[in-house]
C-alpha positions in Angstrom: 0.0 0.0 0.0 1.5 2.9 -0.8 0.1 5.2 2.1 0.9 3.3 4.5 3.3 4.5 7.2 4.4 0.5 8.8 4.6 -0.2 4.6 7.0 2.6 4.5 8.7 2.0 7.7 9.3 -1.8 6.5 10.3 -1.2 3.3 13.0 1.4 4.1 11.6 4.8 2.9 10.8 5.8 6.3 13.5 5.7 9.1 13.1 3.4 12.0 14.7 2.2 15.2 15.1 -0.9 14.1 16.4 -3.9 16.6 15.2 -6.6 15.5 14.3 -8.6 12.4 13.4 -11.7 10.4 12.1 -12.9 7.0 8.5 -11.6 7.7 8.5 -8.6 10.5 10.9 -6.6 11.6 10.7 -5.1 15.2 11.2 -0.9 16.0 11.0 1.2 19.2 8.0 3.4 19.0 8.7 6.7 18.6 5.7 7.7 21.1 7.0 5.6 23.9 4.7 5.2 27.7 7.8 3.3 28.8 11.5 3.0 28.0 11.7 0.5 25.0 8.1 0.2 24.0 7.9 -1.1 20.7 6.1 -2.0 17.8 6.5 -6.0 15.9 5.2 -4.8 12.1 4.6 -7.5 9.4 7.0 -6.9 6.4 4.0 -7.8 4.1 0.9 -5.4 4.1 -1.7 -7.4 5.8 -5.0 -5.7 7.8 -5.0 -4.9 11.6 -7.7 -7.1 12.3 -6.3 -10.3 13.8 -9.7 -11.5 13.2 -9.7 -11.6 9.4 -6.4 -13.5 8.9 -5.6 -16.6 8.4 -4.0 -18.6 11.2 -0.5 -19.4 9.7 0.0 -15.7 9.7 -1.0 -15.1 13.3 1.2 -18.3 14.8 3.8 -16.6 12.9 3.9 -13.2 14.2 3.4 -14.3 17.7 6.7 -16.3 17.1 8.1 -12.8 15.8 6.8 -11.1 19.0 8.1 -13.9 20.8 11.3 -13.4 19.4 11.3 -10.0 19.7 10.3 -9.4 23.1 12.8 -11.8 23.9 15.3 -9.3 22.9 13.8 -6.0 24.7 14.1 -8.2 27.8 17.9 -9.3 27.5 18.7 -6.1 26.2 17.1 -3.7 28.9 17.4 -6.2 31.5 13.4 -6.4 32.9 11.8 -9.8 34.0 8.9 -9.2 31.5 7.9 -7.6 28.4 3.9 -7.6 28.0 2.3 -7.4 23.7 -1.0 -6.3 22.7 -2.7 -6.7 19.4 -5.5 -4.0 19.4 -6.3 -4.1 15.8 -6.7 0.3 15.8 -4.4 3.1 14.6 -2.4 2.1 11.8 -4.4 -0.5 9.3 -1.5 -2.9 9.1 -0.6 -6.1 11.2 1.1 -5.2 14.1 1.6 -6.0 17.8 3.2 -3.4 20.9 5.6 -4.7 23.2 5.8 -3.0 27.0 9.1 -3.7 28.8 7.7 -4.3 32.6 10.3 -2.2 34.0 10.5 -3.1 38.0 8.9 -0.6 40.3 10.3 -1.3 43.9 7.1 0.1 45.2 4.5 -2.3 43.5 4.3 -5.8 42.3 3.6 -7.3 39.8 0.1 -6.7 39.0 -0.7 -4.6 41.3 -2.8 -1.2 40.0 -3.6 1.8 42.0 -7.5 2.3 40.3 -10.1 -0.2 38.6 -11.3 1.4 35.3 -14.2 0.3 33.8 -15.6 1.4 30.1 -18.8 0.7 28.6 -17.2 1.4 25.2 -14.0 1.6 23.6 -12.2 4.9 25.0 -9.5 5.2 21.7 -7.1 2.8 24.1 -6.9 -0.4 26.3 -5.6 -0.9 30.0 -5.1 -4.2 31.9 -6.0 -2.4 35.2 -8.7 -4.2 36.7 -12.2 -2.9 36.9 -14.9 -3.2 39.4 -16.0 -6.5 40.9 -19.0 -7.8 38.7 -21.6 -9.2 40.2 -22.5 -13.2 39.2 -25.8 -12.4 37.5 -24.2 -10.2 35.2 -21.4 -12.2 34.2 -24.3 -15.2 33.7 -26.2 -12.6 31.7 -23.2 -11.8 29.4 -21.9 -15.3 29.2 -25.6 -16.2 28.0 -25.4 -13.3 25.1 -21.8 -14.5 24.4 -23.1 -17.6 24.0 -25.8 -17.3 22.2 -23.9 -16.0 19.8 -21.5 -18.8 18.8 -24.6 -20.7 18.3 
């Protein structure tokens, strides 16, 4: 595609941070960082965002590139973890973000200072927790769920 930035990023005509690479993705630091070393695994070929649509060959092999990739953010800065997310929004292009869980001597792991709860998508995800639901209403929604696998 020829508007499209991660098409241009992989295929040279944009510079990158590049650390990491193989046949079909390549791996870059994020040039909007939250954390020191967040980063972005990009398919080399121009596929959609939407995990959904693909077929499953390509999606076992980018979570081997993430894998490997993640791997590298976590020898190379040194954390215990590094965390990925595939939202499927901003750029239309296959991609997923890595987080480097850099240690915080004052929490662990896990451990969030607020529960956040959204009725619909706020232009982001969190993995802070939310509110305690109640049974019924996880029965109600697994029900709707449910009903719509049928």
């Amino acid at each position: 595609m020829n508007d499209c930035i991660f098409c241009k990023i992989t295929n040279g005509e944009i510079e990158s941070s590049k650390f990491w690479e193989n046949e079909g993705f390549i791996a870059i630091l994020d040039l909007f960082p939250n954390t020191p070393g967040a980063s972005i695994v990009i398919s080399k070929k121009h596929y959609e965002s939407d995990y959904l649509n693909l077929d499953d060959p390509i999606l076992q092999d980018l979570i081997v590139a993430v894998k490997s990739a993640a791997e590298k953010l976590k020898k190379g800065l040194k954390v215990d973890r590094v965390a990925a997310t595939i939202e499927g929004t901003g750029v239309n292009h296959l991609h997923m973000r890595l987080f480097p869980l850099h240690s915080n001597p004052d929490k662990k792991m896990g451990e969030a200072k607020e529960t956040v709860f959204n009725e619909q998508y706020q232009g982001y995800i969190t993995t802070h927790v939310g509110p305690m639901a109640s049974r019924e209403d996880l029965d109600r929604l697994v029900e709707v769920i449910r009903g719509s696998l049928l």
